[in-house]
C-alpha positions as CSV (number, residue, x, y, z in Angstrom):
1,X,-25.2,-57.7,15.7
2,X,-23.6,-58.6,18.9
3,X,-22.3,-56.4,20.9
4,X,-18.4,-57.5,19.8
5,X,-19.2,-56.3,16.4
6,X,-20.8,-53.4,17.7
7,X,-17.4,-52.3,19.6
8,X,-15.5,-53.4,16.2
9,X,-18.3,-51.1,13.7
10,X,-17.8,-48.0,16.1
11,X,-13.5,-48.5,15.7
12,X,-13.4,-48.2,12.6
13,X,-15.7,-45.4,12.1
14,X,-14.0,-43.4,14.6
15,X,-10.8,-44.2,12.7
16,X,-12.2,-43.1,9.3
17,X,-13.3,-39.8,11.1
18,X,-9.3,-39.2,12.5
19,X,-8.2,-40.1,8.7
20,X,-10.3,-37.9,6.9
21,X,-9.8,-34.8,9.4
22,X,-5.9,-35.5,9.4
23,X,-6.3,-35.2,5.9
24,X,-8.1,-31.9,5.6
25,X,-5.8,-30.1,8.2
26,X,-2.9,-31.2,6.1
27,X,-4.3,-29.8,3.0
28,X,-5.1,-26.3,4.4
29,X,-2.1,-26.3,6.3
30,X,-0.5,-26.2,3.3
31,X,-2.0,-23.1,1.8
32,X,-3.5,-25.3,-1.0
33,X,-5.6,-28.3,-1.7
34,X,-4.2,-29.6,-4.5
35,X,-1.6,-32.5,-5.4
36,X,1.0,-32.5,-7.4
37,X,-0.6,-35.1,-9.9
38,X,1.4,-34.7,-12.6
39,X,4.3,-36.0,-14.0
40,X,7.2,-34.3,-16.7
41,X,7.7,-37.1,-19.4
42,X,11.4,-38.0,-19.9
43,X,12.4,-35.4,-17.2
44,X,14.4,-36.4,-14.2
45,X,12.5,-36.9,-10.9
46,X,12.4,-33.6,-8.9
47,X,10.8,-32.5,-5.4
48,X,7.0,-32.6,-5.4
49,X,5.2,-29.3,-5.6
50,X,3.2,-29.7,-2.7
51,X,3.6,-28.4,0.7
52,X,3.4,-29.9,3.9
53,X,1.7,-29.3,6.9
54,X,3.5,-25.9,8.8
55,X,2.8,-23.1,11.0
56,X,3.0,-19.6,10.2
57,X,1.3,-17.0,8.3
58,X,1.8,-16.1,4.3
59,X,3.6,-13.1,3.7
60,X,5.3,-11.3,0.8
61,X,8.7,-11.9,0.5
62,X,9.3,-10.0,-3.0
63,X,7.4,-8.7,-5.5
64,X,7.5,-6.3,-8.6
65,X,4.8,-4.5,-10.1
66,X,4.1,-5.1,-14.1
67,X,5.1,-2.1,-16.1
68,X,4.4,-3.1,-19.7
69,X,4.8,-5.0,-23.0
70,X,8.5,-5.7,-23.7
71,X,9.4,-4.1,-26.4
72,X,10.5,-6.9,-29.6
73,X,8.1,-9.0,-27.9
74,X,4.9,-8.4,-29.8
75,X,4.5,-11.6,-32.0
76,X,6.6,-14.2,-30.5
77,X,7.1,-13.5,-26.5
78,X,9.2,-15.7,-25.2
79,X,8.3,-18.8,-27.4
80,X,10.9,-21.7,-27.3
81,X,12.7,-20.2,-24.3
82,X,12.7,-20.3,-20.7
83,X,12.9,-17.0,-18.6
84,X,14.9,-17.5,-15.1
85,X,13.8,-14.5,-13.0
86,X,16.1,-13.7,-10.1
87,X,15.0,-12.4,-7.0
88,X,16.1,-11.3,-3.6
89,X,14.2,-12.2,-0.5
90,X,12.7,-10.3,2.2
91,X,12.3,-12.8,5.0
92,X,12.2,-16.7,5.0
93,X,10.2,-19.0,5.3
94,X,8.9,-23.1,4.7
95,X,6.7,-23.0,1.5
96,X,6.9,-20.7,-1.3
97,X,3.8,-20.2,-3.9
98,X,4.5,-17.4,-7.1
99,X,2.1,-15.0,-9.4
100,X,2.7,-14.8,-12.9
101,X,1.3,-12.2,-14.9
102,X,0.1,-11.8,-18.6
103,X,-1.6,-8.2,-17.9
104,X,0.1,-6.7,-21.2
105,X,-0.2,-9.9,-23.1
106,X,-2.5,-10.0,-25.9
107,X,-2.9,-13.8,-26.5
108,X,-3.2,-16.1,-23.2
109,X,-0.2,-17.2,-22.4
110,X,1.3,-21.2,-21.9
111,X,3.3,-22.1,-19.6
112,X,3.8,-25.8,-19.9
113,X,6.9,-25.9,-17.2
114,X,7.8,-23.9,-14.3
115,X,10.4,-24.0,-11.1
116,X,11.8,-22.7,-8.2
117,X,15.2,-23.1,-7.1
118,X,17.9,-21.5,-4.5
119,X,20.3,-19.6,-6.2
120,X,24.2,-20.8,-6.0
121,X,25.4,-17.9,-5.4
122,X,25.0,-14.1,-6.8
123,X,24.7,-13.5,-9.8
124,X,24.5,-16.6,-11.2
125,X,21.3,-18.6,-13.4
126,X,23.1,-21.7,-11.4
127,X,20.1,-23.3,-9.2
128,X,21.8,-25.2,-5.5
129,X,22.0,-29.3,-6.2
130,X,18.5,-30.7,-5.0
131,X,16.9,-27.0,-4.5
132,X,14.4,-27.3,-7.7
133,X,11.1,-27.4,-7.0
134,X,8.6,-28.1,-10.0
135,X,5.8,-26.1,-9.8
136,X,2.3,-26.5,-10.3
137,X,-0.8,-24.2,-11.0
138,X,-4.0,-26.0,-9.7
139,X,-2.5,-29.5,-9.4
140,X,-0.9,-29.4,-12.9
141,X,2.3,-28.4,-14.2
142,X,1.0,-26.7,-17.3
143,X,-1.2,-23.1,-17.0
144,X,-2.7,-21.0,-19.6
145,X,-2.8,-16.6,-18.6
146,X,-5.8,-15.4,-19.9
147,X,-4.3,-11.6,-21.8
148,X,-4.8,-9.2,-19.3
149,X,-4.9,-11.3,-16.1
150,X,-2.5,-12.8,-13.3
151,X,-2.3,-16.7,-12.0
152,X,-1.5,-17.6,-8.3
153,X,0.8,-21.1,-8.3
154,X,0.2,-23.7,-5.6
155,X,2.3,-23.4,-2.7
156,X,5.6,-25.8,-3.0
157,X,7.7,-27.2,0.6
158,X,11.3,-25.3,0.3
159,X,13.4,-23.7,3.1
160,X,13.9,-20.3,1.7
161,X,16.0,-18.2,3.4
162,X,15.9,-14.4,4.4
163,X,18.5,-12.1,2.3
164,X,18.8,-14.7,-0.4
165,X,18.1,-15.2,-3.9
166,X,15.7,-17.0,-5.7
167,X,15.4,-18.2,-9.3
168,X,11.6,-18.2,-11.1
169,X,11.9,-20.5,-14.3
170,X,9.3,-20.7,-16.4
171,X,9.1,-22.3,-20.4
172,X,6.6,-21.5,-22.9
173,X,6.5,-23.3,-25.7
174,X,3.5,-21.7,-27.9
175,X,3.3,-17.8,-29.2
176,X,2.1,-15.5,-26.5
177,X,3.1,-12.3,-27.3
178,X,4.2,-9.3,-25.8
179,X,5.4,-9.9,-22.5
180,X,4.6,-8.5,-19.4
181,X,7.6,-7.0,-17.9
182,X,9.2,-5.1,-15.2
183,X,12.1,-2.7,-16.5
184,X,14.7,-1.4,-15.3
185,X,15.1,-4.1,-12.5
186,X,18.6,-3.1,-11.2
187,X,18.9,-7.4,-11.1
188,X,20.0,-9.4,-13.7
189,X,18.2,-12.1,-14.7
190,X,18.1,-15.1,-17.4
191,X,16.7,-16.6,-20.5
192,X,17.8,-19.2,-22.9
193,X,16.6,-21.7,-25.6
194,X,14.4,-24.9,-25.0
195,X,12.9,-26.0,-21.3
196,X,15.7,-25.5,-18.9
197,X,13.4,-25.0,-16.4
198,X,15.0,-27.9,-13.9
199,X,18.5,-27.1,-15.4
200,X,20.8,-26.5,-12.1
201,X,23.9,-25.6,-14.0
202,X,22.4,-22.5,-15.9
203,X,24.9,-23.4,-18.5
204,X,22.3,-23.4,-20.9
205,X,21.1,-19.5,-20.1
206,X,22.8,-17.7,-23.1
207,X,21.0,-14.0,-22.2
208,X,21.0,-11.6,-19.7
209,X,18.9,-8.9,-19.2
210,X,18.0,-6.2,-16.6
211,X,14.2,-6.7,-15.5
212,X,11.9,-9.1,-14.6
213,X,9.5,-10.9,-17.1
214,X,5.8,-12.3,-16.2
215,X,6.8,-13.0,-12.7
216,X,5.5,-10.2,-10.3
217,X,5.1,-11.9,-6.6
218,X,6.7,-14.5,-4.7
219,X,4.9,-15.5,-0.9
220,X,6.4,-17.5,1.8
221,X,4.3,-19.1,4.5
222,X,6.7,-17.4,7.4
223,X,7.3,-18.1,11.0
224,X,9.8,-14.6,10.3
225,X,6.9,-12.2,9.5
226,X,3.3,-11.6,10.7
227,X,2.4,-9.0,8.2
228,X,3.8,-7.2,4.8
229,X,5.2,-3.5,4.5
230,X,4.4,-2.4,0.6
231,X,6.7,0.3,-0.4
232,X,4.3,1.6,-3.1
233,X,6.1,4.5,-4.8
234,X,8.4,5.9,-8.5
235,X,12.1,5.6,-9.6
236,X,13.0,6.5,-6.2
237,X,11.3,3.5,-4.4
238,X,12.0,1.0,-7.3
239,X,16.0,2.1,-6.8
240,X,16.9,3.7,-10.2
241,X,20.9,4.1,-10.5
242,X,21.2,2.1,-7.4
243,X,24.3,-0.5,-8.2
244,X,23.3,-3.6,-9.9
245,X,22.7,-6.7,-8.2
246,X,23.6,-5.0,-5.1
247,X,19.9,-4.7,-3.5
248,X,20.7,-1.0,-2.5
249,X,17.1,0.1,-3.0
250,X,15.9,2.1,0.1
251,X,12.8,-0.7,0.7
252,X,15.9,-3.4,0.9
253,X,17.7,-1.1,3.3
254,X,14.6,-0.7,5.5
255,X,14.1,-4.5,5.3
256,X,17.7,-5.1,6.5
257,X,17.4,-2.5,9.3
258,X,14.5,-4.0,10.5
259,X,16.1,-7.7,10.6
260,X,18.8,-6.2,12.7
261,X,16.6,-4.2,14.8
262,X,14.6,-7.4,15.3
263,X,17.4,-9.5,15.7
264,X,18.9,-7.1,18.6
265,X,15.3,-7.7,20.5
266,X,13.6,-3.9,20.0
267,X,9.8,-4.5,20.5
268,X,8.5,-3.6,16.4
269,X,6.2,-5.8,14.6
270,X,7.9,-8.5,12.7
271,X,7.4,-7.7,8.9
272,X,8.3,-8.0,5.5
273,X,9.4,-5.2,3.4
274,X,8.4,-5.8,-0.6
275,X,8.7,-3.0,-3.3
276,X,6.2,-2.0,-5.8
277,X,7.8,0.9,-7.1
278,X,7.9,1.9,-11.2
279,X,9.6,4.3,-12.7
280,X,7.8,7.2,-13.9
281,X,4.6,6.2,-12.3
282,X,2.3,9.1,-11.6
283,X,-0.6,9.2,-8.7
284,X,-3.2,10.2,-11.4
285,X,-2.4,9.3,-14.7
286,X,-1.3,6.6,-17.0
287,X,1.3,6.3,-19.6
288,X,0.6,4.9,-22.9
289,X,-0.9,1.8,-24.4
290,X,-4.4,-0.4,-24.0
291,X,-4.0,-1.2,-21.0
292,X,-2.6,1.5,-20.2
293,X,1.0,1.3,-19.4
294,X,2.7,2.1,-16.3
295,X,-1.2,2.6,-14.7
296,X,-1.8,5.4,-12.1
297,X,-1.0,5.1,-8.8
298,X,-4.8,4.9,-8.0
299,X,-5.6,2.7,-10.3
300,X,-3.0,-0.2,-9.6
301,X,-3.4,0.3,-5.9
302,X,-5.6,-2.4,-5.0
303,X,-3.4,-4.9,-7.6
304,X,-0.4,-4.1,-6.2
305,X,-1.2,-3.3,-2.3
306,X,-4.7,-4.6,-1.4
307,X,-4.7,-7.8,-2.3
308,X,-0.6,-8.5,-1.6
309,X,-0.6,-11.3,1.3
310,X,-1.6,-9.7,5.2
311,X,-0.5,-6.4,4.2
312,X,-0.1,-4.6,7.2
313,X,1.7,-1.0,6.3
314,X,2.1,0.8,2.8
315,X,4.5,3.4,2.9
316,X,3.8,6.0,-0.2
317,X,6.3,8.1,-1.8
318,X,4.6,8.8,-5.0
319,X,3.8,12.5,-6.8
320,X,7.0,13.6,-8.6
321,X,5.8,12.6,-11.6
322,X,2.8,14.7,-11.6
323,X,4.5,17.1,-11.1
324,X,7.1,17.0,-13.5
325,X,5.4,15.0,-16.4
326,X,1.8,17.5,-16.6
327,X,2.3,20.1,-19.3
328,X,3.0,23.3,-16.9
329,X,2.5,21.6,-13.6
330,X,0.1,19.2,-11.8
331,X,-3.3,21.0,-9.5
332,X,-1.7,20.5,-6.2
333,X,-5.6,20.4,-5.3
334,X,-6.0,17.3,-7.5
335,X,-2.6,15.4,-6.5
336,X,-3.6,15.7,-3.0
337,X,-6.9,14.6,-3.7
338,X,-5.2,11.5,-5.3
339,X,-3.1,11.0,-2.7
340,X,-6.2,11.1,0.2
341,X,-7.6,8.7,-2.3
342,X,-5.1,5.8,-1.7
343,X,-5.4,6.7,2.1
344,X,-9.3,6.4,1.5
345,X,-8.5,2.8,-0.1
346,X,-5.9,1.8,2.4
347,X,-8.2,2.9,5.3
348,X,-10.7,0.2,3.9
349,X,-8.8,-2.7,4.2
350,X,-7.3,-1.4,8.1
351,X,-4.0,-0.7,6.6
352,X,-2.2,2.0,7.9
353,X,-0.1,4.6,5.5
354,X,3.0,5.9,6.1
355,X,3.4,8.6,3.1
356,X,6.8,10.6,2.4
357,X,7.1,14.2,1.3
358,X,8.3,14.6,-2.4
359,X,12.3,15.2,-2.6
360,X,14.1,17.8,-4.4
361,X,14.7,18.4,-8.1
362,X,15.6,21.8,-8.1
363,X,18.6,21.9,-10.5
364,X,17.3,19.7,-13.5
365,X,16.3,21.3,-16.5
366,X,12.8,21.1,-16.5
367,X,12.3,22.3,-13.1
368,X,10.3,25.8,-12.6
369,X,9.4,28.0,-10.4
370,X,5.5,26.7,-10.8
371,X,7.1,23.1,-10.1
372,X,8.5,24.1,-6.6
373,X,5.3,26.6,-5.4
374,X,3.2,22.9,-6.2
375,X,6.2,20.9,-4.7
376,X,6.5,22.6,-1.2
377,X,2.3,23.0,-1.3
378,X,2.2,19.7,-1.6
379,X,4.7,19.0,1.7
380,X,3.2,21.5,3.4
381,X,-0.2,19.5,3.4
382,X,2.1,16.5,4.1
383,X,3.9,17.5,7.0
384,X,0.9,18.9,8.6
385,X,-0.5,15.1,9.3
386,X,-4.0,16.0,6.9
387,X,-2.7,13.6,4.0
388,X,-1.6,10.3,6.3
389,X,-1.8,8.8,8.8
390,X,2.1,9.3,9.9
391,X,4.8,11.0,7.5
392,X,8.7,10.5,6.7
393,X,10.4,13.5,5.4
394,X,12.5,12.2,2.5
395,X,13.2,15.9,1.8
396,X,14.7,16.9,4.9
397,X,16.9,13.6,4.6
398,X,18.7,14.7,1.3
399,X,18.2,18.1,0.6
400,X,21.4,20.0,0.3
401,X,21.0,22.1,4.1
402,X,22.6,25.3,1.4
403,X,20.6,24.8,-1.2
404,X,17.4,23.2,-0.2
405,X,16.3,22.7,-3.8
406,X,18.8,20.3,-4.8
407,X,20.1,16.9,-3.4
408,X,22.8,17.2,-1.6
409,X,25.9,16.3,-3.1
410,X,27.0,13.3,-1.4
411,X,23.3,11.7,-1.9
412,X,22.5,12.2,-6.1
413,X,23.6,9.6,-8.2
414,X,24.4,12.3,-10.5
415,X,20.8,13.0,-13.0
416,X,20.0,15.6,-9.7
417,X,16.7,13.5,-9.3
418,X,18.2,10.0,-8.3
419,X,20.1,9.2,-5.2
420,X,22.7,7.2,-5.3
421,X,23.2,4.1,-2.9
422,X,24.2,6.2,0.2
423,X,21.3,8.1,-0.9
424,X,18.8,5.4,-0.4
425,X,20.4,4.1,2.7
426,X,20.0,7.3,4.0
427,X,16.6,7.3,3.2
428,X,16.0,3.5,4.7
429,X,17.5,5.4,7.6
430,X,15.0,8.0,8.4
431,X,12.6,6.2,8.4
432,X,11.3,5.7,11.9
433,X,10.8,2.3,12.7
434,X,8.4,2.9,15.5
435,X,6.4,4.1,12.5
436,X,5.6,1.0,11.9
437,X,3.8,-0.1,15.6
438,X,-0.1,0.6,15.6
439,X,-2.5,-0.1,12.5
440,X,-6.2,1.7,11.3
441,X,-9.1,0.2,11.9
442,X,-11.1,-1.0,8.6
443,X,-13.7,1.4,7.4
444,X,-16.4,-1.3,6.8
């Protein structure tokens, strides 16, 4: 070989080497390694699925926790129809990836089509011209949900913005009953006959409903956020009576606060805020149903807080239930115990836990005297910093300063339990942000 040839042999393999490493970094960049490789016969050509190269980290951006099977929907699910979740963002970002979930279905569940898309406008199933976004699960367009378990889509390229609203499509066409759901959403969102899953007119979406259905997390890869704040919590923290469509839960006034305080320059970690809040939900016991619905506190912790996206803070405000929903009353001895157990599994992972005391319910019917001696026990322990590792006193916030009980007036939505939307922005508000500076080292 001369030595010409020599020079020319070494080129080349030095440019195969740049190729092929160009190529990895591009892959992982983009949060996956698959290509969109796919194509929807007959349909229209749409944006490909896969995301480019960008920096930043993968954060939460929304999310909802899965409640249980949707009543009507035993046999059929959502066969023949596509659902067209809407969703209000936290922060923004360049690429956007989902999690559907079939936890509470009992057959796995097709999906042969799915999207993303900018919303028009508010409350609207109309997509923006050009926003959809097919997207894909592994490369492909089509996914099968085992009953019982939860699928992470590829990441797709899409400037979503912070504060707006997104729309989830997704089209079964096969029986995969009941569906997993999310009640009592406070959003509305769509469904309607046949695939409509790259329909940007939402012309075609003939029902609305109020919750969310199979979709329980959407992830942006953020130059925004470094880290996730999980409100993990009840009623209260999922925002019952809070106006529709209004995002006047507190976790979406603390998210907004903290975008301003950002925005103004104050030194505090940049984060996203996300809700995992159910109604009803207890610390230590289930509802009803195999699995069982509406799951403990303890038992959906690492689901719905662990393994979120760089979780950084989770902020709990859970324990009314226990009280209120145990024949005679909860062991404050065993709800404190429950509550040092998501500390315990918080601790683990290096989160830190901001934890709220339990507000007041005084004037409802089923309140009693044991109820309150178990309520203030339970703050007590709280406030004395032996539960978490910081505390946010959602009583002081809204308790009437007469009648310390109750809610005061101008806070309860009117069922004495609730607050209404000045409630919840009141209790966004006393929330210390510096609260969220400083994190626990993991227990390893």
């Amino acid at each position: 070989m001369t030595r010409r040839h020599g020079y020319a042999l070494l080129a080349s393999i030095v440019a195969l080497i740049v190729a092929l490493s160009t190529a990895v970094y591009v892959s992982v960049a983009a949060g996956t390694g698959t290509a969109d490789r796919t194509s929807l016969s007959g349909s229209r050509p749409v944006r490909p699925s896969a995301a480019p190269a960008s920096a930043g980290v993968w954060v939460g951006t929304w999310s909802a926790a899965p409640v249980g099977a949707e009543p009507g929907t035993l046999a059929e699910g959502m066969t023949g129809r596509s659902v067209r979740n809407v969703v209000h963002t936290s922060v923004g970002g360049t690429s956007a990836r989902i999690t559907l979930s079939n936890l509470y279905g009992r057959t796995p569940l097709t999906v042969t089509h799915a999207s993303l898309a900018l919303a028009a406008g508010p409350r609207t199933a109309a997509a923006q011209a050009g926003s959809t976004r097919r997207l894909t699960f592994a490369g492909d367009t089509k996914v099968v949900v085992a009953a019982g378990s939860q699928v992470l889509s590829d990441a797709v390229a899409l400037a979503v913005p912070a504060g707006g609203d997104l729309l989830v499509t997704t089209y079964s066409p096969v029986l995969s009953g009941p569906v997993t759901y999310h009640p009592t959403a406070r959003q509305t969102s769509y469904a309607g006959p046949g695939d409509l899953t790259e329909d940007e007119t939402g012309t075609g979406y003939t029902e609305q409903v109020d919750h969310w259905r199979y979709l329980t997390a959407v992830d942006v890869l953020s130059d925004e956020a470094d880290g996730t704040v999980v409100a993990f919590g009840d009623s209260l923290t999922d925002g019952k009576n809070s106006t529709a469509d209004a995002n006047a839960r507190w976790p979406d006034f603390l998210n907004r606060r903290l975008r301003t305080a950002l925005a103004a320059g104050r030194d505090l970690p940049r984060y996203s805020v996300v809700n995992e809040g159910i109604g009803g939900n207890r610390v230590l016991a289930d509802a009803r149903g195999r699995p069982g619905e509406n799951q403990a506190g303890v038992r959906r912790f690492r689901r719905d807080v662990l393994d979120r996206p760089n979780v950084r803070i989770v902020v709990v405000d859970l324990g009314i239930n226990d009280i209120l929903r145990t024949p005679g009353t909860v062991d404050p001895r065993q709800l404190l115990a429950g509550l040092r157990d998501l500390v315990r599994q918080a601790h683990a992972r290096g989160i830190k836990v901001v934890g709220a005391t339990l507000m007041p319910v005084g004037e409802r019917s089923t309140w009693t005297e044991a109820r309150e001696g178990v309520r203030q026990r339970v703050n007590a322990e709280i406030r004395s910093g032996r539960v978490y590792d910081a505390v946010i006193d959602f009583d002081r916030a809204l308790r009437d300063p007469y009648d310390p009980r109750s809610l005061r007036a101008i806070y309860d939505s009117g069922d004495r339990l609730h607050p209404n939307d000045r409630g919840y922005e009141r209790m966004a508000y006393s929330f210390d942000l510096r609260l969220l500076n400083g994190s626990t080292a993991a227990r390893l």
